[in-house]
Structures are given as structure tokens and as C-alpha cells.
N, CA, C and O of each residue as an XYZ file, in Angstrom:
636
protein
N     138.123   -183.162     96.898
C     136.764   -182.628     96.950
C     135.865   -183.683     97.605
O     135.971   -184.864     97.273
N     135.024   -183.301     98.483
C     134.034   -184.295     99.336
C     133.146   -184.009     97.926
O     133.201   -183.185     97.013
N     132.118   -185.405     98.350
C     130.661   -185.348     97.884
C     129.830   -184.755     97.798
O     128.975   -184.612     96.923
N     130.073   -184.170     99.095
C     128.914   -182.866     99.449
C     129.135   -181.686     98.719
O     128.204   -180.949     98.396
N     130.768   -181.371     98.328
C     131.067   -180.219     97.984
C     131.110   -180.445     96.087
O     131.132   -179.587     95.205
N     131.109   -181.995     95.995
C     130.946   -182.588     94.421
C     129.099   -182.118     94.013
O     128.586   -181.519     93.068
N     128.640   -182.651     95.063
C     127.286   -182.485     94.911
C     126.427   -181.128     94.869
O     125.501   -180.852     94.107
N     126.994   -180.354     95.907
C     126.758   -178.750     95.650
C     126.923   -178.411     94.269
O     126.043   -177.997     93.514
N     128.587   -178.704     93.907
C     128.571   -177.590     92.757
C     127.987   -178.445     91.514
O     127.990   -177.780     90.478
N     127.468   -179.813     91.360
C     126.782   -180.173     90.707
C     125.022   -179.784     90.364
O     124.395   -179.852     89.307
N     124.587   -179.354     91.783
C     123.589   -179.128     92.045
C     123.548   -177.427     91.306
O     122.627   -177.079     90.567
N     124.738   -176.496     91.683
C     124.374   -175.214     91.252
C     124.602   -175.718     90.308
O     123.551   -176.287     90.011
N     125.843   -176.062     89.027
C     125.198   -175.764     87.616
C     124.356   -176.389     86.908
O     124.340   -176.288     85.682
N     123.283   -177.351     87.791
C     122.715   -177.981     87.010
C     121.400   -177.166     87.539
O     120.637   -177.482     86.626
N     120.657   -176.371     88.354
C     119.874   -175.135     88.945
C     120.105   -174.316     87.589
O     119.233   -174.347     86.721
N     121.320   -173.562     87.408
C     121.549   -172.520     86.371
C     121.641   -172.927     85.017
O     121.758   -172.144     84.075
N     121.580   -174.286     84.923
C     120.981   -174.812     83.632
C     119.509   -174.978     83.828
O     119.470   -176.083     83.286
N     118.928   -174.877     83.987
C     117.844   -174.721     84.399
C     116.817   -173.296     84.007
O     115.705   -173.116     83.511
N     117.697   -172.630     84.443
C     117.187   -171.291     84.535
C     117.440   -170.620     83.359
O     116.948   -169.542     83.024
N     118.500   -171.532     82.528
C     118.693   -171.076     80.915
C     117.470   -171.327     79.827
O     116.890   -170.696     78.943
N     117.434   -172.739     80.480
C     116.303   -173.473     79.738
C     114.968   -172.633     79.702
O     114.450   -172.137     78.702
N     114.471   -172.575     81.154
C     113.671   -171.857     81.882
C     113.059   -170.683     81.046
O     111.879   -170.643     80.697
N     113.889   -169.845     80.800
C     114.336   -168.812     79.837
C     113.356   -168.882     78.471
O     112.283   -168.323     78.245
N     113.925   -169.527     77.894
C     113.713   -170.239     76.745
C     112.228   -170.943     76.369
O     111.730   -170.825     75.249
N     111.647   -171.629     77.376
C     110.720   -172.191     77.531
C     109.329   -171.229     77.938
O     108.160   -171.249     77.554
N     110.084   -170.398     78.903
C     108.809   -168.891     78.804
C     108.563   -168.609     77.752
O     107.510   -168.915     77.194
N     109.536   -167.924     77.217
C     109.552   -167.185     76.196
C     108.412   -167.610     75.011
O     107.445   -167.083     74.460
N     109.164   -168.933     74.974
C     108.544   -169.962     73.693
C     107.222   -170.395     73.886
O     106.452   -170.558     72.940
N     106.811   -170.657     75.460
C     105.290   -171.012     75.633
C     104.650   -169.762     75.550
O     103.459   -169.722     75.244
N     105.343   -168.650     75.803
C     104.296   -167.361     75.479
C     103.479   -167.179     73.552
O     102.557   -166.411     73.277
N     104.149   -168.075     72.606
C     103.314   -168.158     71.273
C     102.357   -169.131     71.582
O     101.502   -169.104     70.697
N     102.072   -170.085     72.533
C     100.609   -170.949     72.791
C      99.438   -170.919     73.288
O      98.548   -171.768     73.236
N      99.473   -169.548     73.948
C      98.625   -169.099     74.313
C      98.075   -167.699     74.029
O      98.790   -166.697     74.051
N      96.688   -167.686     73.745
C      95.693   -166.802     73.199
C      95.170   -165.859     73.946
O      94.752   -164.907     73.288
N      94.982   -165.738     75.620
C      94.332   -164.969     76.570
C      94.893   -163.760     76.287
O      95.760   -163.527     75.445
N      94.340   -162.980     77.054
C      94.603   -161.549     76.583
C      96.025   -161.477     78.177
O      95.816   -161.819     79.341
N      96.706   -161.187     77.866
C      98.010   -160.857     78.322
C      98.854   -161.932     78.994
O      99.659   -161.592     79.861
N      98.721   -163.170     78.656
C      99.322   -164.338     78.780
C     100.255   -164.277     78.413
O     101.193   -164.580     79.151
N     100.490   -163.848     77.060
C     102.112   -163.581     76.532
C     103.102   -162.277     76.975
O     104.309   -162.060     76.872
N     102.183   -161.679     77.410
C     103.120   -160.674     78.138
C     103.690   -161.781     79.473
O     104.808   -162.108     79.872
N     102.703   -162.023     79.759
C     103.008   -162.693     81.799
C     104.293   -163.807     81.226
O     105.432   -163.709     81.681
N     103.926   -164.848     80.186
C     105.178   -165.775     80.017
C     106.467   -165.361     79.744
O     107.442   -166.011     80.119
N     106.601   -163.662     78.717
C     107.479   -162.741     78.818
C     108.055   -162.881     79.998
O     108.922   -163.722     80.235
N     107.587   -162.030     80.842
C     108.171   -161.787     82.158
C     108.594   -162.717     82.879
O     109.394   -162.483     83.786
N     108.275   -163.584     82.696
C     108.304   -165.443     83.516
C     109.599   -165.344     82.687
O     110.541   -165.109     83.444
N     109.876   -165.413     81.750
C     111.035   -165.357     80.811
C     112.170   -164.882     81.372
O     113.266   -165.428     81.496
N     111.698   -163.522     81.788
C     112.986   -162.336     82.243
C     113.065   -162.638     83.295
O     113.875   -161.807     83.704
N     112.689   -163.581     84.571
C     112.649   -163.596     85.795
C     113.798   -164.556     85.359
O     114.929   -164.094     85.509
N     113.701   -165.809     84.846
C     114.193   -167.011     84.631
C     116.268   -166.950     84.590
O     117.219   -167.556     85.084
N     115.883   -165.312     83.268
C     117.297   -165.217     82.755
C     117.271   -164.209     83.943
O     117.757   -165.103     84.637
N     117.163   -163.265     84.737
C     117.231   -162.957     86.159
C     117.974   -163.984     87.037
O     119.006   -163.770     87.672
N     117.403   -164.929     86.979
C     117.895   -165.505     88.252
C     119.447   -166.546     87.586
O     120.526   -166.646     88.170
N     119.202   -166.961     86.718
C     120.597   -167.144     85.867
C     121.544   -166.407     85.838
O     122.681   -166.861     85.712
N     121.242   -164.813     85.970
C     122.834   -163.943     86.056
C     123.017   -163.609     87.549
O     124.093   -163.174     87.961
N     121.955   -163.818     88.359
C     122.502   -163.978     89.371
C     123.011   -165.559     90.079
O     122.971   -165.623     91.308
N     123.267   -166.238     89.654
C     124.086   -167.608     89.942
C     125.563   -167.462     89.054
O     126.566   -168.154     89.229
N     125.357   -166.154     87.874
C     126.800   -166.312     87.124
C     128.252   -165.957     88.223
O     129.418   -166.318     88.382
N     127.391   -165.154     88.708
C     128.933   -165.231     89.877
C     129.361   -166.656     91.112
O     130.426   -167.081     91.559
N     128.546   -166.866     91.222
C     128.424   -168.234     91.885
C     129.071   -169.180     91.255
O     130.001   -169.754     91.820
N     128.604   -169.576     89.689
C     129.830   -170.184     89.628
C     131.021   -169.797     88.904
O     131.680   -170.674     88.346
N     131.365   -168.607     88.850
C     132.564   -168.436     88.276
C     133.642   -168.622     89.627
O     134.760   -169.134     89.573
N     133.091   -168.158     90.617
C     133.464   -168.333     91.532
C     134.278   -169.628     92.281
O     135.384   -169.718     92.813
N     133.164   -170.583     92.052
C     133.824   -172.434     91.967
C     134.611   -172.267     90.475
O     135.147   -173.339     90.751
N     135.014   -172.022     89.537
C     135.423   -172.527     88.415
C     134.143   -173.453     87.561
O     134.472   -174.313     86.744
N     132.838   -173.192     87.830
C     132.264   -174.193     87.114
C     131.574   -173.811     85.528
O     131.341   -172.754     84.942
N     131.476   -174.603     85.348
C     130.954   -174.749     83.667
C     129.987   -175.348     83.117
O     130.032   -176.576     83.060
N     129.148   -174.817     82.710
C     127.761   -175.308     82.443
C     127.773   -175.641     81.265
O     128.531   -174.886     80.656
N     127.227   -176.552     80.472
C     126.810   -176.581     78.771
C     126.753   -175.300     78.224
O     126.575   -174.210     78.768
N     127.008   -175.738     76.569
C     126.296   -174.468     75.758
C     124.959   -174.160     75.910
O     123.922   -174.809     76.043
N     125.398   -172.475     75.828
C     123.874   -171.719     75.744
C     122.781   -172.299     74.867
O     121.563   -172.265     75.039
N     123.686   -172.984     73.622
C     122.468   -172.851     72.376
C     122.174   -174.679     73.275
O     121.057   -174.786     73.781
N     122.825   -175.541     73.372
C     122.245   -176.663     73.796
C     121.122   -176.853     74.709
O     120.232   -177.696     74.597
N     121.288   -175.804     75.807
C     120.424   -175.412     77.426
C     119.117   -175.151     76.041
O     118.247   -176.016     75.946
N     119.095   -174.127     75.207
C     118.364   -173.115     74.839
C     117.570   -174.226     73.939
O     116.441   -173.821     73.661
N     117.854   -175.469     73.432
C     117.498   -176.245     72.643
C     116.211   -177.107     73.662
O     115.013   -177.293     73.446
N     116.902   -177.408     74.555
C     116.505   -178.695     75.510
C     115.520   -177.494     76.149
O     114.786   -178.279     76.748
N     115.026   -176.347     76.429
C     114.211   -175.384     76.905
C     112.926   -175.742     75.894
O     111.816   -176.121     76.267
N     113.347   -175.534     74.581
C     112.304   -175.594     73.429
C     111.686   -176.819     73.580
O     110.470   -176.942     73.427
N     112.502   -177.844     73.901
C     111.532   -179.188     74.127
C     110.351   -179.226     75.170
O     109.289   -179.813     74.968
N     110.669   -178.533     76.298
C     109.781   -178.493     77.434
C     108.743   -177.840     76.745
O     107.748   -178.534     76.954
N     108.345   -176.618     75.840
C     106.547   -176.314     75.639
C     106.156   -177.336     74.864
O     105.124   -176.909     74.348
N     106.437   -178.990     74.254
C     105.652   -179.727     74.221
C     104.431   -179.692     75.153
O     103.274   -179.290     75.032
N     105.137   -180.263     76.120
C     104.806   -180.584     77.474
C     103.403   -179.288     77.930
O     102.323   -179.761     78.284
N     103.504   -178.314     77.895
C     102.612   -177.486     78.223
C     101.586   -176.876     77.218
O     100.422   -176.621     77.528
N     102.287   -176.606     75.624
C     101.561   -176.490     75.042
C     100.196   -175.843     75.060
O      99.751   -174.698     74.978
N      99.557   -177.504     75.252
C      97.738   -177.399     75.114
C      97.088   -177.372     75.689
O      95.924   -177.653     75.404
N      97.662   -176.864     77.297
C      97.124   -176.471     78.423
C      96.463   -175.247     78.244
O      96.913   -174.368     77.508
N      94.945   -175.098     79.165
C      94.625   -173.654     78.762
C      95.357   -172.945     80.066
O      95.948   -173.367     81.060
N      95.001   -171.625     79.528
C      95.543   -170.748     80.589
C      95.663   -170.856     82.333
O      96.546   -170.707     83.177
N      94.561   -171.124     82.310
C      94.092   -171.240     83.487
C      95.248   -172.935     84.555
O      95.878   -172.972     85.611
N      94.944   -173.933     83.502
C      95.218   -174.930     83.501
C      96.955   -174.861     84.023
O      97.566   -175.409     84.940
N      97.338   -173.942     82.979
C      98.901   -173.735     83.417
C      99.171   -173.004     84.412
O     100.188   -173.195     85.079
N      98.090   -171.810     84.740
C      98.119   -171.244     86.299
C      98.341   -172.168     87.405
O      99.136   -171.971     88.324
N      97.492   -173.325     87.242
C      97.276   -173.942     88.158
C      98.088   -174.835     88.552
O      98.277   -175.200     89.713
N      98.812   -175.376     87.172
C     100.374   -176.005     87.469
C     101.297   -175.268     88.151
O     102.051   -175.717     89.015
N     101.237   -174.001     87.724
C     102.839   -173.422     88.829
C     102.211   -173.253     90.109
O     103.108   -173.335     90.948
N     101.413   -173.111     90.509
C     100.860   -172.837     92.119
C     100.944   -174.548     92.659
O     101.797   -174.856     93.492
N     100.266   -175.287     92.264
C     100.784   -176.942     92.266
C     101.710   -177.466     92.375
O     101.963   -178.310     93.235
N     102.696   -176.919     91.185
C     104.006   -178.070     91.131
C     105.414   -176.998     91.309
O     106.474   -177.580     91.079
N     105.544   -175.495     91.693
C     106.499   -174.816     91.891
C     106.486   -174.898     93.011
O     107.687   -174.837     93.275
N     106.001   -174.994     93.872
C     106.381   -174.935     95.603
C     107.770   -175.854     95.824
O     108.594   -175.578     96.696
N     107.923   -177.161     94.762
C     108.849   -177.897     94.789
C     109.650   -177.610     94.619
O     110.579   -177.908     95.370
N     109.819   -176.879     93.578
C     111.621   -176.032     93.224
C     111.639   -175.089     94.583
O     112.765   -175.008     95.072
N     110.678   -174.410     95.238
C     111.592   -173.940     96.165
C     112.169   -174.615     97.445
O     113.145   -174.182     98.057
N     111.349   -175.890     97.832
C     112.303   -176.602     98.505
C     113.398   -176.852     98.009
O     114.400   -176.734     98.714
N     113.498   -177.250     96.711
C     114.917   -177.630     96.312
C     115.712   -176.475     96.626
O     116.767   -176.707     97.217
N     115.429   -175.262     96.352
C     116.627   -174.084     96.225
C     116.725   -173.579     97.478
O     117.519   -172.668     97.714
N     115.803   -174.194     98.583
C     116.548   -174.013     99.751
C     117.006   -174.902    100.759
O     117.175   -174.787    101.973
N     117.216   -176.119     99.665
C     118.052   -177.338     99.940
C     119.576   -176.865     99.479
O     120.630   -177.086    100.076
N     119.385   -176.205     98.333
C     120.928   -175.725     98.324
C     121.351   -174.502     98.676
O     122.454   -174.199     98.219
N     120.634   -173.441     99.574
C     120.802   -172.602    100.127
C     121.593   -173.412    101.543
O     122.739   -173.148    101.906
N     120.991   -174.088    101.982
C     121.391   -175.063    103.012
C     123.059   -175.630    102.885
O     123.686   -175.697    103.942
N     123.687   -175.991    101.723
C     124.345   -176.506    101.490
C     125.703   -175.659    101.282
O     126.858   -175.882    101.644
N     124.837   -174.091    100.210
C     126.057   -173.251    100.232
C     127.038   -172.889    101.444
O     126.853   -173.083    102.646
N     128.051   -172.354    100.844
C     129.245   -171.675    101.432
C     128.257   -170.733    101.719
O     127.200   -170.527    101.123
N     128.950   -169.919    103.175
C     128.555   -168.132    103.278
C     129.111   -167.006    101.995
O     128.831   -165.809    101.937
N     129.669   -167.518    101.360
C     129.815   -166.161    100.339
C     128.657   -166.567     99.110
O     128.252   -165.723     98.310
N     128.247   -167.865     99.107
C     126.694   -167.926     97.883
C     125.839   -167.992     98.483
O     124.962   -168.724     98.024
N     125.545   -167.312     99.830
C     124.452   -167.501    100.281
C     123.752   -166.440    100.060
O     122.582   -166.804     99.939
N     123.879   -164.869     99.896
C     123.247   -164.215     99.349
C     122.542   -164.140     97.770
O     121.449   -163.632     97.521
N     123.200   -164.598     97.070
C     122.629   -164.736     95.815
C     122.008   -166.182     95.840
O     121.259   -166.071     94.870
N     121.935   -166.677     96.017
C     121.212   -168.182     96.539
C     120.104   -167.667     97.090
O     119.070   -167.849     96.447
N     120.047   -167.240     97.819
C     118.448   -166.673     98.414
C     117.743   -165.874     97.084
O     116.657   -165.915     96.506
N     118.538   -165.407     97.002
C     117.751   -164.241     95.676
C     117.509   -165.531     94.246
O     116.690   -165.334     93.348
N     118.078   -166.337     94.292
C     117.502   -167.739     93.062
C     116.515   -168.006     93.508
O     115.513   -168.132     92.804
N     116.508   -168.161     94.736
C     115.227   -169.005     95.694
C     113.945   -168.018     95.665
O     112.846   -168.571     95.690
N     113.990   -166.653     95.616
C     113.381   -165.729     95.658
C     112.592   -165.683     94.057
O     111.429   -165.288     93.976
N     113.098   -165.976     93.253
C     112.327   -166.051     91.749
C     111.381   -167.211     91.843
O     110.447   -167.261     91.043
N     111.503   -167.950     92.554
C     110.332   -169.209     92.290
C     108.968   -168.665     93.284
O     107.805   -169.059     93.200
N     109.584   -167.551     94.310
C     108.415   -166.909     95.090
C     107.940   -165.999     94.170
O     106.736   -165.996     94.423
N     108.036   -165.580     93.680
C     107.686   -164.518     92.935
C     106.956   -165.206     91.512
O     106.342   -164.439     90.770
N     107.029   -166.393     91.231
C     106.713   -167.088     90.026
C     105.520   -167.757     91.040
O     104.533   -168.138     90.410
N     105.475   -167.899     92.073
C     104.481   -168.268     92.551
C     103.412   -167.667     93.167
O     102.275   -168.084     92.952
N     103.656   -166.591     94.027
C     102.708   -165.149     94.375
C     102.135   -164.526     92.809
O     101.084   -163.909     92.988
N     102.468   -164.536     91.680
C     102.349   -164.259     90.512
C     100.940   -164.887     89.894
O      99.961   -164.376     89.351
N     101.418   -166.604     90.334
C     100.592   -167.339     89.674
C      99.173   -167.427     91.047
O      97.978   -167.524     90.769
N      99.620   -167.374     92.163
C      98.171   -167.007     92.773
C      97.154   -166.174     92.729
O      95.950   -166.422     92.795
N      97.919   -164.782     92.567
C      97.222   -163.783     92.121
C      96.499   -163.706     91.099
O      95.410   -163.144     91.218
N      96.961   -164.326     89.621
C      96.316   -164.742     88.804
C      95.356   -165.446     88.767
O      94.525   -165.155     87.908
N      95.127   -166.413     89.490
C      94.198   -167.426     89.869
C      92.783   -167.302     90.257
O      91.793   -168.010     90.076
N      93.096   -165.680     91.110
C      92.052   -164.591     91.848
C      92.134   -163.872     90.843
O      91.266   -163.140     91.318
N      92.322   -163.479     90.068
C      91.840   -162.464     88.837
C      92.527   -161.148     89.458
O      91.875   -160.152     89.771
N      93.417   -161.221     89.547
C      93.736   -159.749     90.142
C      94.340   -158.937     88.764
O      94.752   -159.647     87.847
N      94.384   -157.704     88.640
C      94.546   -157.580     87.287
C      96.366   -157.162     87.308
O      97.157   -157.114     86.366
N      96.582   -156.899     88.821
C      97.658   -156.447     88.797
C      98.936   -157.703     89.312
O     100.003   -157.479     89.882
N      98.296   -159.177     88.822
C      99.468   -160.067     89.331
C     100.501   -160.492     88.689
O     101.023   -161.571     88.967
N     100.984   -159.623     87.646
C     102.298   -159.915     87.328
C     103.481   -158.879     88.181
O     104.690   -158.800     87.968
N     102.843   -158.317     88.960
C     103.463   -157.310     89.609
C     104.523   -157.795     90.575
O     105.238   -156.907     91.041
N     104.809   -159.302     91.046
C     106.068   -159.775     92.085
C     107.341   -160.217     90.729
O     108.536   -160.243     91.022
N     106.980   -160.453     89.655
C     107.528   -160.536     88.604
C     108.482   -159.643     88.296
O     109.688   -159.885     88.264
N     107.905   -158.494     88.044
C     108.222   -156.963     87.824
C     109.081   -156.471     88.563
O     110.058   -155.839     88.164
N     108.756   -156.753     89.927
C     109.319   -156.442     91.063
C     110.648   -157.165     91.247
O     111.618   -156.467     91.542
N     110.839   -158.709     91.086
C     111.997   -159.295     90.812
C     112.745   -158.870     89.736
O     113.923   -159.222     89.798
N     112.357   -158.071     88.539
C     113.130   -158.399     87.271
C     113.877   -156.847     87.854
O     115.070   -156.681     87.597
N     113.211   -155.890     88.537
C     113.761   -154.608     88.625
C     114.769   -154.756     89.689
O     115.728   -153.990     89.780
N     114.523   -155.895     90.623
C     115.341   -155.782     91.993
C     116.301   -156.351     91.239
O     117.265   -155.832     91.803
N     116.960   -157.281     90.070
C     117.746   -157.885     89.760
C     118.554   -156.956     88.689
O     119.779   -157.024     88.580
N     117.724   -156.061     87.894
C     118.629   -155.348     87.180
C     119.046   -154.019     88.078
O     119.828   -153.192     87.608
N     118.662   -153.917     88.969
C     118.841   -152.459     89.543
C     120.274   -152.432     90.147
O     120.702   -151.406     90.676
């Protein structure tokens, strides 16, 4: 195995650990906040998260790879709403429009890297952080309808 190909499949299951956590950490920051439909939106941030996690499950079953336990990912998720907590609403809007643009360079650093057979579902991982981010702009503008790229991902993924 090259480096590159050590480093890929290091890179995907440590992305889809991520997206476990991810999971977990919506979910859980949706009890910290009080606005009127905040906990729905971190919901959905939730379902996008475990979205984009079952679409990487074929990816790596594919390499043979193996990620940690669920309940461990699901533990180390709960630690992250320290971290956000006591942010107000707004405040945390303003973090994912800020600091998510970064994960999608990353995920199309490893779009870059995949084989042609993970390159379709690789785009569609890469595609949840757009949608977590068109989400959080819209919000920003008060639109009433911006959980709607959310929605739109969680249906394109179960459909």
C-alpha cells in the first residue's frame, strides 16, 4: 500500500467518523438553544450529518475499512456541544458560514484523491457541507424558508 493510498483510506474513515460524531453533536446542541425553530434546524443538521455517513458506508466497505465504535464516535460527538453551547443563535449561524467553507475544501481534497468508483458518493459527502452552508446563509438573511437545502439533501439521500 502507498501513502497516498494509506492516507486516503485514513482520511475517509476518519471524514465518516466525523459525520458520526457530527450526528450526535446536532442532535445534542439542538437542547441549547431557545429560538423558535433552532431545534428543529440542529435536527436536520443532525439528519444531514447521519446522511452523509451512510453514504460513505459503501465506500468503505468497499476498502475493507473500519471505523471505531458507534457508541465511542457518539461519545466524543457529546463532547463537542461544550464547545458551542453558549453561543447565541445567531452567533452559531455565523460560525458555520465562517468556519464550514473549510470542511469543504477538505472533502474536495479527498474527492481529488479518490478512486473513480468513490467518486460519486464523495461528491455527494462534499455536497452536505454545501447544503449546511447555503442553510446557514439563508438564515443569516432571515429567510423563513432556510432550512430548505437541508431538506433537500436529507430527501436526495433517502430517496
Amino acid at each position: 500500500m502507498t501513502n497516498l493510498e494509506r492516507n486516503y483510506e485514513e482520511t475517509l474513515v476518519a471524514y465518516f467518523e466525523g459525520e458520526i460524531e457530527g450526528e450526535t453533536y446536532f442532535h445534542g446542541l439542538a437542547e441549547h438553544f431557545g429560538e423558535e425553530g433552532a431545534a428543529e434546524k440542529l435536527h436536520l443538521l443532525g439528519e444531514v450529518e447521519r446522511c452523509a455517513a451512510d453514504v460513505m458506508r459503501p465506500v468503505l466497505a468497499r476498502h475493507g475499512l473500519r471505523p471505531r465504535d458507534t457508541a465511542v464516535l457518539r461519545e466524543s460527538g457529546r463532547a463537542y456541544i461544550a464547545r458551542d453551547k453558549d453561543r447565541n443563535w445567531a452567533g452559531f449561524i455565523d460560525h458555520v458560514v465562517d468556519f464550514y467553507p473549510t470542511y469543504v475544501v477538505q472533502f474536495e481534497a479527498l474527492e481529488r484523491m479518490a478512486p473513480p468508483d468513490d467518486q460519486e458518493a464523495l461528491k455527494r459527502l462534499t455536497d452536505h457541507e454545501h447544503a449546511a452552508i447555503a442553510f446557514a446563509k439563508r438564515e443569516q438573511a432571515g429567510d423563513p424558508a432556510s432550512a430548505e437545502s437541508l431538506r433537500d439533501y436529507i430527501t436526495l439521500c433517502e430517496g
